[in-house]
C-alpha positions in Angstrom: -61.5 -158.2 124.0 -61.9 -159.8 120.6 -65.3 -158.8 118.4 -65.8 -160.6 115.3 -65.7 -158.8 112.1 -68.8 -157.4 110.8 -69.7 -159.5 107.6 -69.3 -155.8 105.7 -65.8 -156.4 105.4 -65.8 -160.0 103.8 -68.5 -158.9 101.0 -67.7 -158.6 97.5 -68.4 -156.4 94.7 -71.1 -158.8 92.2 -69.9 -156.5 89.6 -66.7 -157.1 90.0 -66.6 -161.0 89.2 -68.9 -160.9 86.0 -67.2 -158.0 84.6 -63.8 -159.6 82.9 -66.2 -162.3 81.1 -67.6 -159.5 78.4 -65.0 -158.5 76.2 -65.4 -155.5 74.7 -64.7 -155.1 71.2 -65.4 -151.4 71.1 -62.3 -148.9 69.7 -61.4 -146.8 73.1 -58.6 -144.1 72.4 -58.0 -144.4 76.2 -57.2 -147.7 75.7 -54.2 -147.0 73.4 -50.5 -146.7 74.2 -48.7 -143.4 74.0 -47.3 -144.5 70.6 -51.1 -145.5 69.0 -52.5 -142.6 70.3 -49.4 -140.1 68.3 -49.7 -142.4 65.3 -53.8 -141.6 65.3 -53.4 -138.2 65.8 -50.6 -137.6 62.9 -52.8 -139.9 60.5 -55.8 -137.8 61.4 -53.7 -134.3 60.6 -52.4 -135.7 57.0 -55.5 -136.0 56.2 -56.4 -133.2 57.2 -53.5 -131.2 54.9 -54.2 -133.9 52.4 -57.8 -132.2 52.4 -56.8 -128.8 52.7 -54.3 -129.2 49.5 -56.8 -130.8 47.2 -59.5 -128.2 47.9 -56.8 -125.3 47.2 -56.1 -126.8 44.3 
C-alpha cells in the first residue's frame, strides 16, 4: 500500500534561504576561535594591571 507523502515533509524553512544574504558586521565573542578569544581575554587583564599599577602609583 503506497500513500504519498504529506506536502509537510517537502516544505522549507523561508528563513532559512534569506538568511546567508545579510552579513553581519557585528563583533560576536562566540564567533571567535579558541586562540582570539585567549588573546581578548589576556589584552583585557593587562589592562586591567596596567590600570591597577598607574592608580597605585
Amino acid at each position: 500500500m503506497n500513500r504519498p507523502q504529506s506536502a509537510l515533509f517537502h516544505k522549507h524553512a523561508p528563513a532559512a534561504r534569506g538568511q546567508a544574504a545579510r552579513p553581519d558586521d557585528r563583533v560576536s565573542f562566540l564567533r571567535l576561535s579558541a586562540g582570539e578569544r585567549l588573546l581578548a581575554a589576556a589584552a583585557v587583564s593587562a589592562l586591567l594591571w596596567a590600570g591597577v599599577y598607574w592608580a597605585l602609583n
